[in-house]
C-alpha positions as CSV (number, residue, x, y, z in Angstrom):
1,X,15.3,-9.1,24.6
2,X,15.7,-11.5,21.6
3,X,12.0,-12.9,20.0
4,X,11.3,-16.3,19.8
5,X,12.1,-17.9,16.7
6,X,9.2,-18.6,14.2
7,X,10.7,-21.8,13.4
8,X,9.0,-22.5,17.5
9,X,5.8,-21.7,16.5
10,X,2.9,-24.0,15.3
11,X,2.4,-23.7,11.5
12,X,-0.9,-21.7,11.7
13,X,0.5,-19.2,13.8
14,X,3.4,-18.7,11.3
15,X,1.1,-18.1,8.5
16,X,-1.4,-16.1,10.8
17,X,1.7,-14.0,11.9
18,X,2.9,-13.7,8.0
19,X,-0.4,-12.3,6.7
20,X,-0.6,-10.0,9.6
21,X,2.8,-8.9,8.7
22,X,2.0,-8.1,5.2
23,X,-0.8,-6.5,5.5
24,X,0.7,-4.0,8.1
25,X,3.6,-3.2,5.9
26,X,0.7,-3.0,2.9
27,X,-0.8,-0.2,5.6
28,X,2.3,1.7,5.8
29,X,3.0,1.9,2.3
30,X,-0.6,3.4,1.4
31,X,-0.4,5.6,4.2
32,X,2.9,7.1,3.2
33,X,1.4,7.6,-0.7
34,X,-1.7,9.3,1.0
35,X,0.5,11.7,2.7
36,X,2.9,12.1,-0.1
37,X,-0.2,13.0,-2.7
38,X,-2.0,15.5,0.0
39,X,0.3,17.1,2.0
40,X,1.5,20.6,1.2
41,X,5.3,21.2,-0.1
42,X,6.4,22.0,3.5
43,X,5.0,19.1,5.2
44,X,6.6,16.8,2.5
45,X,10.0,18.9,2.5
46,X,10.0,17.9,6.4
47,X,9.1,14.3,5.8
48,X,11.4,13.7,3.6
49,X,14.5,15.6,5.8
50,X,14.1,14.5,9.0
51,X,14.7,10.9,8.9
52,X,18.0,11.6,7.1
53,X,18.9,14.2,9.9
54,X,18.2,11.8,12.5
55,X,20.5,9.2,10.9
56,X,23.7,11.1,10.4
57,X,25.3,13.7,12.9
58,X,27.1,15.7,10.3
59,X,28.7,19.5,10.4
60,X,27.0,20.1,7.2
61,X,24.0,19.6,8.3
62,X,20.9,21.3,10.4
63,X,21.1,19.4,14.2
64,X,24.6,19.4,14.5
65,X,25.7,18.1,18.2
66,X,29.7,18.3,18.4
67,X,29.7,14.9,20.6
68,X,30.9,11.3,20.2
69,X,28.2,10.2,22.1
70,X,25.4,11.8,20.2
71,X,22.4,9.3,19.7
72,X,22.1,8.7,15.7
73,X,20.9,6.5,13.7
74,X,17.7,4.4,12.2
75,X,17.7,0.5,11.9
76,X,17.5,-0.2,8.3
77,X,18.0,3.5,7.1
78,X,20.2,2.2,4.2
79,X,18.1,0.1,2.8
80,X,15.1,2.6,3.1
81,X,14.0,5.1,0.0
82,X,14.9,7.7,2.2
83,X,18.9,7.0,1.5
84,X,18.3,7.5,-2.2
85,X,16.0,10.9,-1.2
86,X,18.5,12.6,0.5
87,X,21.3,11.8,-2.2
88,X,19.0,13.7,-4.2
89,X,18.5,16.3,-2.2
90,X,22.1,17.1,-1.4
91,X,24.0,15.6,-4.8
92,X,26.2,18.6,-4.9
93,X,27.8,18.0,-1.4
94,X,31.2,16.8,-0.7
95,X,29.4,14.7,2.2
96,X,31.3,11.7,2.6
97,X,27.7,9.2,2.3
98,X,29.3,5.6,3.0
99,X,30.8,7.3,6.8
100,X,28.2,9.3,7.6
101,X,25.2,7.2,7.2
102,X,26.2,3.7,8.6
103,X,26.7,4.8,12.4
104,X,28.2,1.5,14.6
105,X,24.7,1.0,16.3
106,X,21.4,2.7,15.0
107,X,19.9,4.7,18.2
108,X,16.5,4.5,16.8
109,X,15.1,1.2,16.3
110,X,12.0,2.3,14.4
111,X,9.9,5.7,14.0
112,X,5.8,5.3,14.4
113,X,3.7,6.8,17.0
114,X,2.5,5.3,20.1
115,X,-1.2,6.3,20.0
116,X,-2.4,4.7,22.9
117,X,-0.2,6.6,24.9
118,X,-1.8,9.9,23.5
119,X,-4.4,11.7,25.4
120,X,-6.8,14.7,25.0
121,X,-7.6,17.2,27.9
122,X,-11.2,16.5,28.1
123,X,-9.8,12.7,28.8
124,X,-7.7,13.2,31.6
């Protein structure tokens, strides 16, 4: 379902919705240094990975599904630092990058977790 337009909003909104807006994308960028500094050399090996693997659907890589209709793909993956990661990572392959990573129609609009979905035992 398409948003509504900002230009429909009243003015404070649009600068209430800005700051908001900032300061959630301020959140995600200390959040992502935090777990970059502390986390072991596994945890950061996976972190850096999976969004790549989720984005391409590749023979040369771990997740293979042999389907056209395999669900691939994160919105804005390209211009992520993820892109430039994985180029890293693999700078010795013969992967074709400008194919593989641009799929028609990203599958995944965004990866975060839904916490208020999450539940302990003792809560249920």
């Amino acid at each position: 379902m398409p948003s509504k337009k900002t230009t429909d909003l009243p003015e404070g909104l649009k600068k209430e919705l800005i700051r908001n807006r900032s300061a959630f994308n301020l959140n995600n960028v200390m959040r992502v240094r935090e777990l970059l500094r502390y986390g072991s050399t596994g945890f950061k090996t996976c972190f850096r990975i999976v969004p790549f693997l989720l984005q391409v659907n590749h023979p040369d890589f771990a997740g293979y599904i042999e389907s056209k209709k395999t669900p691939l793909g994160i919105h804005g993956f390209e211009s992520s630092g993820f892109l430039r990661l994985a180029r890293e990572m693999w700078h010795g392959s013969d992967f074709s990058w400008r194919m593989a990573i641009t799929p028609p129609q990203p599958f995944i609009e965004s990866l975060w977790e839904d916490r208020t979905r999450l539940k302990t035992e003792s809560e249920e």
